[in-house]
mmCIF file of the N, C-alpha and C atoms, coordinates in Angstrom:
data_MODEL
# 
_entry.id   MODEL 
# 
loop_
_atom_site.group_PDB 
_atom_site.id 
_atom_site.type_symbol 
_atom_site.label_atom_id 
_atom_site.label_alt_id 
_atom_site.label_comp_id 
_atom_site.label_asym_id 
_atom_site.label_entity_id 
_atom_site.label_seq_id 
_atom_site.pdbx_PDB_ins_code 
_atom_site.Cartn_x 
_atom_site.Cartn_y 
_atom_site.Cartn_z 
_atom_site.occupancy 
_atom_site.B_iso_or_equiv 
_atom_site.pdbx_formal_charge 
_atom_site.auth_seq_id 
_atom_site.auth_comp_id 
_atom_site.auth_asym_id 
_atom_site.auth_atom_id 
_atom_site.pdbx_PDB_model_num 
ATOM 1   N N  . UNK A 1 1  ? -255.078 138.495 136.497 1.00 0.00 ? 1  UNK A N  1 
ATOM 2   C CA . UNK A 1 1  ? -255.564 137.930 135.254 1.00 0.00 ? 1  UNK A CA 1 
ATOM 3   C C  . UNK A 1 1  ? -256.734 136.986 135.495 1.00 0.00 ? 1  UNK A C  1 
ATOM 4   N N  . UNK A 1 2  ? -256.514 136.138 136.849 1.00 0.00 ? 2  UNK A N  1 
ATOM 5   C CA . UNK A 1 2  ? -257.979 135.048 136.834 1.00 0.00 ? 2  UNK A CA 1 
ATOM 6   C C  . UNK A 1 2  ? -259.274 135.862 137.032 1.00 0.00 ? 2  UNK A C  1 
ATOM 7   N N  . UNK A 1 3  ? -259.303 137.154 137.483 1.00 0.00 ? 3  UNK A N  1 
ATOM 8   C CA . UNK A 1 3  ? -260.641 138.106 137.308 1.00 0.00 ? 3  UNK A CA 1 
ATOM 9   C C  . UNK A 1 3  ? -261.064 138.468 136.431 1.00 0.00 ? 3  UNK A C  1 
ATOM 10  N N  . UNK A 1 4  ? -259.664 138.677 134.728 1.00 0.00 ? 4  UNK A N  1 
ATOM 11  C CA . UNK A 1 4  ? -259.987 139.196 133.796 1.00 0.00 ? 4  UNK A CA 1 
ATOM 12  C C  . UNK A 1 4  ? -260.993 138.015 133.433 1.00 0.00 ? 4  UNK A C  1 
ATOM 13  N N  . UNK A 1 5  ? -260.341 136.740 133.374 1.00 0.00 ? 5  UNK A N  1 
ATOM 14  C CA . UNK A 1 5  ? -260.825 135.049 132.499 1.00 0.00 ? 5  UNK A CA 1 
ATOM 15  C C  . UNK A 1 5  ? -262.040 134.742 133.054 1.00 0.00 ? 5  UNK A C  1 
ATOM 16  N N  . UNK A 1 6  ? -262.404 135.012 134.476 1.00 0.00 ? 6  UNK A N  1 
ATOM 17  C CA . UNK A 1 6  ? -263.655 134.965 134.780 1.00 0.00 ? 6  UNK A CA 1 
ATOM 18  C C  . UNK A 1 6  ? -265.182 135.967 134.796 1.00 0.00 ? 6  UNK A C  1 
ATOM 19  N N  . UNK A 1 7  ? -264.575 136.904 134.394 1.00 0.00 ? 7  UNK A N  1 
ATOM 20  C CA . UNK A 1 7  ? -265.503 138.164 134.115 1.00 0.00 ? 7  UNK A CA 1 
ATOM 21  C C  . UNK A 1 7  ? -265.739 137.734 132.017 1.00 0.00 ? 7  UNK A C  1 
ATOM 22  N N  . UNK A 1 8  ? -264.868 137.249 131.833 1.00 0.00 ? 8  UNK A N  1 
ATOM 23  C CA . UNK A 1 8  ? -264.773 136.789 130.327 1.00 0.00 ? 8  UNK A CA 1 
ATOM 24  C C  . UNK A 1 8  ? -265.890 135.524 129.667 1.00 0.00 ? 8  UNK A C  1 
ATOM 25  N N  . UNK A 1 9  ? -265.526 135.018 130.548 1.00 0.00 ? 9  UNK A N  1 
ATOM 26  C CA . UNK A 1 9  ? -266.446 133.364 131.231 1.00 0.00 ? 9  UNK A CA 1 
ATOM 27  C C  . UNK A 1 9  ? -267.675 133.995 131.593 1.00 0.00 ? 9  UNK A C  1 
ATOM 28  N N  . UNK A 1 10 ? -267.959 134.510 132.294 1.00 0.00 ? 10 UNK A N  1 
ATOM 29  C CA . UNK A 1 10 ? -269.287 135.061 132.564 1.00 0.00 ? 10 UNK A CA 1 
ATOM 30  C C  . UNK A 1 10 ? -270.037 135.838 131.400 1.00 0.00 ? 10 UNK A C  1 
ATOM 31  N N  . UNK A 1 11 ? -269.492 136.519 130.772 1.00 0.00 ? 11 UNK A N  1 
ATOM 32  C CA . UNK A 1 11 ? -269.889 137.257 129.581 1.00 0.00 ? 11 UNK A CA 1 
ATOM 33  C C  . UNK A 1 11 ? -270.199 136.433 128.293 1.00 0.00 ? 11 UNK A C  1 
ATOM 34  N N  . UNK A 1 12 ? -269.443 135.345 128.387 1.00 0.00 ? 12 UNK A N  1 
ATOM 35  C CA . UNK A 1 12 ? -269.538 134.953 127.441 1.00 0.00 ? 12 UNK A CA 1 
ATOM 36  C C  . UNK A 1 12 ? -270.562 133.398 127.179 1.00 0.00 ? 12 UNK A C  1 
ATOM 37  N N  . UNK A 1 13 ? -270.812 133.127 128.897 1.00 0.00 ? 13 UNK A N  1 
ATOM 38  C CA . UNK A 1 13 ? -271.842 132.258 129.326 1.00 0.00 ? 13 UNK A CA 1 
ATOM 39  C C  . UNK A 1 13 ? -273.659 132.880 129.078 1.00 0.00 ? 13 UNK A C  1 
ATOM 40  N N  . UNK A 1 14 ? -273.356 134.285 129.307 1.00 0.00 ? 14 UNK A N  1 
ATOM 41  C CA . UNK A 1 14 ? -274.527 135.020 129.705 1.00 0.00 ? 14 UNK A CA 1 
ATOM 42  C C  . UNK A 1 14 ? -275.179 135.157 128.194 1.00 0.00 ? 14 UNK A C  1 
ATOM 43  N N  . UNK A 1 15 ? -274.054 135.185 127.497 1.00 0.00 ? 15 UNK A N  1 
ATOM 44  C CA . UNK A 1 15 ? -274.338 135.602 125.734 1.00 0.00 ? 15 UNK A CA 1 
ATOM 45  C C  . UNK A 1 15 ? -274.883 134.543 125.247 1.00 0.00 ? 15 UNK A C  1 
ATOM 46  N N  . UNK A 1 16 ? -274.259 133.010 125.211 1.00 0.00 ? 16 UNK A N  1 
ATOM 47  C CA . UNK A 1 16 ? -274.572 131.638 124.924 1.00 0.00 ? 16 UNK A CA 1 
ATOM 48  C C  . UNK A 1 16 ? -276.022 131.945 125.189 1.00 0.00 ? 16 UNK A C  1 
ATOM 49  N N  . UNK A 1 17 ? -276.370 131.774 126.879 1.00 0.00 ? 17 UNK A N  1 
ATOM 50  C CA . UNK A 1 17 ? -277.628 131.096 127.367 1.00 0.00 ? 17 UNK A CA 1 
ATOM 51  C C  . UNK A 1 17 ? -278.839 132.155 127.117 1.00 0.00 ? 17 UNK A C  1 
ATOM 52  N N  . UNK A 1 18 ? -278.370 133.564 126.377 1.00 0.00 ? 18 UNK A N  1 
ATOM 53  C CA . UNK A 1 18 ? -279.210 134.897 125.872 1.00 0.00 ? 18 UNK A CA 1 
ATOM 54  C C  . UNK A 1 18 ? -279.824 134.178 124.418 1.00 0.00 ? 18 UNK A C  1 
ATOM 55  N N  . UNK A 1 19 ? -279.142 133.290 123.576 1.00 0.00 ? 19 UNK A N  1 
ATOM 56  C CA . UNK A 1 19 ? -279.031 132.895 122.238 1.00 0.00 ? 19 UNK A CA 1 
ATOM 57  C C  . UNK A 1 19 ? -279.976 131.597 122.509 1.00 0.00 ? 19 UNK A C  1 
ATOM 58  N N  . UNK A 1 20 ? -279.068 130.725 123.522 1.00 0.00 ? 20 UNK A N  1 
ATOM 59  C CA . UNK A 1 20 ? -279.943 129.561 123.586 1.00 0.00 ? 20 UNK A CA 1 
ATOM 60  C C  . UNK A 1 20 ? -281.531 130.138 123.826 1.00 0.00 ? 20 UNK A C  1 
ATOM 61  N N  . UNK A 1 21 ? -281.862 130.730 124.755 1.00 0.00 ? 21 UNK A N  1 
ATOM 62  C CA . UNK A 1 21 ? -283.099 131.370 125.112 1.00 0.00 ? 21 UNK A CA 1 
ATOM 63  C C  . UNK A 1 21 ? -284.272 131.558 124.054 1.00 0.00 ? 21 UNK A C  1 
ATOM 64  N N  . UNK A 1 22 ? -283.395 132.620 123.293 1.00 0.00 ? 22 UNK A N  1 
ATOM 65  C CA . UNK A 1 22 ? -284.110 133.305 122.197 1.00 0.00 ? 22 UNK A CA 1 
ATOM 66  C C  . UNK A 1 22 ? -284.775 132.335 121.183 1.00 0.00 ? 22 UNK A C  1 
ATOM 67  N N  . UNK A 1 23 ? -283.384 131.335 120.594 1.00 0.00 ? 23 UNK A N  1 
ATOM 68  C CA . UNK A 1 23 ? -283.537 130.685 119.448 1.00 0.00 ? 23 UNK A CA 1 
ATOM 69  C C  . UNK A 1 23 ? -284.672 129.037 119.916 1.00 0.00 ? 23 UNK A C  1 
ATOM 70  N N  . UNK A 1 24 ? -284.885 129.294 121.674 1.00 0.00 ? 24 UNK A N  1 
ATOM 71  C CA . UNK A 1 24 ? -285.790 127.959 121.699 1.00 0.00 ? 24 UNK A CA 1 
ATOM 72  C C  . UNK A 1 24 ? -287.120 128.449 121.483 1.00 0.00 ? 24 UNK A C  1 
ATOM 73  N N  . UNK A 1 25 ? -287.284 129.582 122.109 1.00 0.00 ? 25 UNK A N  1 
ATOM 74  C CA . UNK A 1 25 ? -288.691 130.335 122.685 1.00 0.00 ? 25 UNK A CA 1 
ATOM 75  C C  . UNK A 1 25 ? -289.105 130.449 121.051 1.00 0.00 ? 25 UNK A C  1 
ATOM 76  N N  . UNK A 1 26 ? -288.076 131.143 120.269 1.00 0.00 ? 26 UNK A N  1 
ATOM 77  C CA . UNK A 1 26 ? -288.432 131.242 118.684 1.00 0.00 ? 26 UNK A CA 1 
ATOM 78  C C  . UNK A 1 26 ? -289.124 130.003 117.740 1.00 0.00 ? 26 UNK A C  1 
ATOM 79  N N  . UNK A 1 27 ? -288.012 128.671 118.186 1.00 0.00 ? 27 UNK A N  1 
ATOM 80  C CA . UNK A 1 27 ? -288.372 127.807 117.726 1.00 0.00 ? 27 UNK A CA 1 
ATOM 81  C C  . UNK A 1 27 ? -289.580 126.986 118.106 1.00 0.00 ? 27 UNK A C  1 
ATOM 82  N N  . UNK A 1 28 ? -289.624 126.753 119.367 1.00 0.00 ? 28 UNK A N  1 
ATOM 83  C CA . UNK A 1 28 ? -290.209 126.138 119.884 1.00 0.00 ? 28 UNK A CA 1 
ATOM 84  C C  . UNK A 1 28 ? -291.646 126.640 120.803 1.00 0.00 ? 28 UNK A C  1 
ATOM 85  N N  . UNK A 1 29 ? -291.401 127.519 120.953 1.00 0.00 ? 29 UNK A N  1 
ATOM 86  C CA . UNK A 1 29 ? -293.114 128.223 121.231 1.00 0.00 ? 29 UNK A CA 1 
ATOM 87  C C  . UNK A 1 29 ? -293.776 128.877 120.676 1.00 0.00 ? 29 UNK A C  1 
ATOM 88  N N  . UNK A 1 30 ? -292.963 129.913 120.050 1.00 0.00 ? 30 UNK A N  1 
ATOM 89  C CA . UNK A 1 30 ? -293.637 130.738 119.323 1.00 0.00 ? 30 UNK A CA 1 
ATOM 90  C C  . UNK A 1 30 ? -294.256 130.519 118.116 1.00 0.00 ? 30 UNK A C  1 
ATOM 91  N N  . UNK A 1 31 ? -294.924 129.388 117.961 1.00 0.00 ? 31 UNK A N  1 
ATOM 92  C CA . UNK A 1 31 ? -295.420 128.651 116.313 1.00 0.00 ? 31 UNK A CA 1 
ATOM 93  C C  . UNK A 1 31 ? -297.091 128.159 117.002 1.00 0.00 ? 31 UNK A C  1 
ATOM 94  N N  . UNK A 1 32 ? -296.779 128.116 118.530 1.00 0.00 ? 32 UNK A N  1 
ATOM 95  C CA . UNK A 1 32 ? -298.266 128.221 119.059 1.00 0.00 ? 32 UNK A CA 1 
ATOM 96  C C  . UNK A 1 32 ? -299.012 129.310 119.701 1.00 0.00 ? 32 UNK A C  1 
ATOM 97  N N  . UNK A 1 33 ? -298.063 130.557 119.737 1.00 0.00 ? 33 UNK A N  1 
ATOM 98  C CA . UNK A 1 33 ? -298.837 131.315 119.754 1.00 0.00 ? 33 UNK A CA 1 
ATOM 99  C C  . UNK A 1 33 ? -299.777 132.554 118.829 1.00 0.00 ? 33 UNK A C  1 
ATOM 100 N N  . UNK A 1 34 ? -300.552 132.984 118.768 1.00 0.00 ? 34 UNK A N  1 
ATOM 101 C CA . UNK A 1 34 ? -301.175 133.280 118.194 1.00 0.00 ? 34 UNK A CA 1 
ATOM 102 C C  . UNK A 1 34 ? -300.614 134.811 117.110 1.00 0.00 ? 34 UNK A C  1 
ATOM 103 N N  . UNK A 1 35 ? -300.239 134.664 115.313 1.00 0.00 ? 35 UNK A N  1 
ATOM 104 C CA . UNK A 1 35 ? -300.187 135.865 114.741 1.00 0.00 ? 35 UNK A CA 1 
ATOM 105 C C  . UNK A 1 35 ? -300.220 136.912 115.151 1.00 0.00 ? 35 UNK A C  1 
ATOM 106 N N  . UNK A 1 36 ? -301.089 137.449 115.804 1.00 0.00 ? 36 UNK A N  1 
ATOM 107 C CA . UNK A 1 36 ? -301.371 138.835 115.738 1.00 0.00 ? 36 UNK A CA 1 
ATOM 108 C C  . UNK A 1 36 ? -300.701 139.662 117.078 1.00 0.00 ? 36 UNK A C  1 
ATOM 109 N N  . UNK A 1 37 ? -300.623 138.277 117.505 1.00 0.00 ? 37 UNK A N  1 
ATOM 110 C CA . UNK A 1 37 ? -299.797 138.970 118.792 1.00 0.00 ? 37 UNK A CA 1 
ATOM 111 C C  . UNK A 1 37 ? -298.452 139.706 118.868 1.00 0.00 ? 37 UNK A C  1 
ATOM 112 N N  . UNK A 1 38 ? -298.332 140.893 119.889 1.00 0.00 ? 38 UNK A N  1 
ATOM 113 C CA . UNK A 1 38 ? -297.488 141.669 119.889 1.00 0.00 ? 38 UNK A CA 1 
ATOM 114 C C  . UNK A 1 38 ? -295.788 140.818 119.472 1.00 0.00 ? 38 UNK A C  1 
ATOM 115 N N  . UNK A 1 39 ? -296.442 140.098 120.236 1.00 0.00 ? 39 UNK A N  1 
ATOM 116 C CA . UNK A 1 39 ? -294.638 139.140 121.080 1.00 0.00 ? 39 UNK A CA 1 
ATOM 117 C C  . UNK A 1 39 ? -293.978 138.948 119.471 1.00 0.00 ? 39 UNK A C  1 
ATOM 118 N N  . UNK A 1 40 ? -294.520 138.512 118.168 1.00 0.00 ? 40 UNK A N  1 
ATOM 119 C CA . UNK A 1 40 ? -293.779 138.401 116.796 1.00 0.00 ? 40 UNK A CA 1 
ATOM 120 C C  . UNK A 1 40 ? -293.209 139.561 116.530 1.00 0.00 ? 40 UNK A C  1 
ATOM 121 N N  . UNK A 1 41 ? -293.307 141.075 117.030 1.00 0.00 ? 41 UNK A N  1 
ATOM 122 C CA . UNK A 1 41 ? -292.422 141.732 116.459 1.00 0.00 ? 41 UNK A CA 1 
ATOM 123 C C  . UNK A 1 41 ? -290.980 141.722 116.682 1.00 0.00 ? 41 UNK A C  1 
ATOM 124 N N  . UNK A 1 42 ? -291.294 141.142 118.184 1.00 0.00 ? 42 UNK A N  1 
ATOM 125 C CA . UNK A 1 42 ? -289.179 140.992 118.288 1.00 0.00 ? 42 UNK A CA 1 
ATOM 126 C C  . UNK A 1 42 ? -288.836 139.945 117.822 1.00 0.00 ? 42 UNK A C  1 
ATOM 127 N N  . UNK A 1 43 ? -289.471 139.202 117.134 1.00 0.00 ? 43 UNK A N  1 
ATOM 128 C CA . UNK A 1 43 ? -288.878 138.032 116.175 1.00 0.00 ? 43 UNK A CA 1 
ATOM 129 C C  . UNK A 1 43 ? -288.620 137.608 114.660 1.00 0.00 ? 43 UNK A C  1 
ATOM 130 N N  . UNK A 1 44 ? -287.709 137.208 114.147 1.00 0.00 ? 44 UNK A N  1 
ATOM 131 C CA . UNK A 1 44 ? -287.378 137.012 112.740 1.00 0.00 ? 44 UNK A CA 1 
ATOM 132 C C  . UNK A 1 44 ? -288.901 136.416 112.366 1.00 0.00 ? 44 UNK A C  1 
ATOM 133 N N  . UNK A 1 45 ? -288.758 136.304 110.811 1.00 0.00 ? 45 UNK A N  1 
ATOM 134 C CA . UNK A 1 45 ? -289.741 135.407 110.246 1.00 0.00 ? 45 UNK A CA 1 
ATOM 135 C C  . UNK A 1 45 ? -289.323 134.014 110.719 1.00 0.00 ? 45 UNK A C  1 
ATOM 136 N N  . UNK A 1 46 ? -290.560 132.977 110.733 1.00 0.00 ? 46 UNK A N  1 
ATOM 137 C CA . UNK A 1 46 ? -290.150 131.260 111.100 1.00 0.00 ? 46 UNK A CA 1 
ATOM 138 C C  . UNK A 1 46 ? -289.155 131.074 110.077 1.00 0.00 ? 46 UNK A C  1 
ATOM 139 N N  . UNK A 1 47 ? -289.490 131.379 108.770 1.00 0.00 ? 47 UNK A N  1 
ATOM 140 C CA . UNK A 1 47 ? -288.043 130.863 107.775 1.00 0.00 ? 47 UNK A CA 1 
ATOM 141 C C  . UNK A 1 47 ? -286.638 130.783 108.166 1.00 0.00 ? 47 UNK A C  1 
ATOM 142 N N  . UNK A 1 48 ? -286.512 132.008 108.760 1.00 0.00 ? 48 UNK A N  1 
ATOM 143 C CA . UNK A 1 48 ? -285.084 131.883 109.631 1.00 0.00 ? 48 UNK A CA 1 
ATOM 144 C C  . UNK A 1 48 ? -284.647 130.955 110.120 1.00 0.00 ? 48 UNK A C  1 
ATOM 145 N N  . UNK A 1 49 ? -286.054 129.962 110.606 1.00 0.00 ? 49 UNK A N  1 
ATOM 146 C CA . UNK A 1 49 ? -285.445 129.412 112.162 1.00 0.00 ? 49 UNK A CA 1 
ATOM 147 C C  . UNK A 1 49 ? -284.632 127.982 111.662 1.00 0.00 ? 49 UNK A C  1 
ATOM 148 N N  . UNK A 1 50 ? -284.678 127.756 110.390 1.00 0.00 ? 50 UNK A N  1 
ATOM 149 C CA . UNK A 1 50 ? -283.500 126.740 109.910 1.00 0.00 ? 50 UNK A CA 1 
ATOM 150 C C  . UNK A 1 50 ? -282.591 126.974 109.195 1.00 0.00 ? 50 UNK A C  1 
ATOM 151 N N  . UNK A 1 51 ? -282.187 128.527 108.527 1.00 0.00 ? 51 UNK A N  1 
ATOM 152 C CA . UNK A 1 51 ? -281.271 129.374 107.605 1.00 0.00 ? 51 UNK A CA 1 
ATOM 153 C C  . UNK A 1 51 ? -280.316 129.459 108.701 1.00 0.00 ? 51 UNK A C  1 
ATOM 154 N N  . UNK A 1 52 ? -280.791 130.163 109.759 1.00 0.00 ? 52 UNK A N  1 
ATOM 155 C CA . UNK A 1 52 ? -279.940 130.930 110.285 1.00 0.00 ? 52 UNK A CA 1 
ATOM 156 C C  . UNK A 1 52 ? -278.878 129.679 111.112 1.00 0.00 ? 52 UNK A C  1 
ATOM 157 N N  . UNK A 1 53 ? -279.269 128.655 111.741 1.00 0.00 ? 53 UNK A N  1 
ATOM 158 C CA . UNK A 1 53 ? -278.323 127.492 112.278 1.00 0.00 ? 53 UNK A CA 1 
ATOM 159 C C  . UNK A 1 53 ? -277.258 126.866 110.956 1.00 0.00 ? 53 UNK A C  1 
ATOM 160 N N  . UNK A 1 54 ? -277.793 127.204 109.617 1.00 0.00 ? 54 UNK A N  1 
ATOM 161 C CA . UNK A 1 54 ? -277.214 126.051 108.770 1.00 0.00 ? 54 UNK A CA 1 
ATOM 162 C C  . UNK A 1 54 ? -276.089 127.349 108.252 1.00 0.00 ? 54 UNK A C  1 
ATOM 163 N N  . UNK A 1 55 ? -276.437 128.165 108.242 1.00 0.00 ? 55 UNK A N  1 
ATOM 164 C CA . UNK A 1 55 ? -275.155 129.415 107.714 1.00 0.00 ? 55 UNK A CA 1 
ATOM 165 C C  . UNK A 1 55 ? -273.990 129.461 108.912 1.00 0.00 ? 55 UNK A C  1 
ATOM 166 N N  . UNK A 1 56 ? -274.897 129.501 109.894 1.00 0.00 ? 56 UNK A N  1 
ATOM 167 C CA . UNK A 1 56 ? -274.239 129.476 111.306 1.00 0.00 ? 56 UNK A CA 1 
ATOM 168 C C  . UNK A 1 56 ? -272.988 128.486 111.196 1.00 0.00 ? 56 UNK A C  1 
ATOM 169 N N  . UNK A 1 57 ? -273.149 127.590 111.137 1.00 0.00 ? 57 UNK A N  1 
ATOM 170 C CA . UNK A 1 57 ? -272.128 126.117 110.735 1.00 0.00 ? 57 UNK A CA 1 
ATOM 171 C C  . UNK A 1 57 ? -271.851 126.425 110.135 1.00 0.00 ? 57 UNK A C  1 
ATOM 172 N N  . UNK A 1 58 ? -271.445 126.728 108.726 1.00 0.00 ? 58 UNK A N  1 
ATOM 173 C CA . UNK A 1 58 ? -270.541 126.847 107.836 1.00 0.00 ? 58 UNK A CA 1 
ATOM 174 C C  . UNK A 1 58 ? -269.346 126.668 107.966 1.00 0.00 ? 58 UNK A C  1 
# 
């Protein structure tokens, strides 16, 4: 069982710090880089970037 809890732990660390990642680079860089650039298609609109934390909490 401690292989299952730690393969669990890992998965579920890897998912966190995938989210943390996303939602800083979103928030926090991507407002200086430039429109037209490719890199906005894998990203929500900026509106999101305070909807989606406050639904999140609920």
């Amino acid at each position: 069982m401690e292989l299952a809890d730690r393969a669990v732990g890992l998965l579920l660390s890897s998912i966190s710090l995938s989210i943390f990642t996303y939602y800083t680079f979103w928030v926090i860089i991507l407002p200086f880089v430039d429109s037209d650039h490719f890199i906005h298609k894998y990203f929500l609109p900026q509106d999101y970037a305070i909807l989606v934390p406050v639904f999140a909490g609920r």
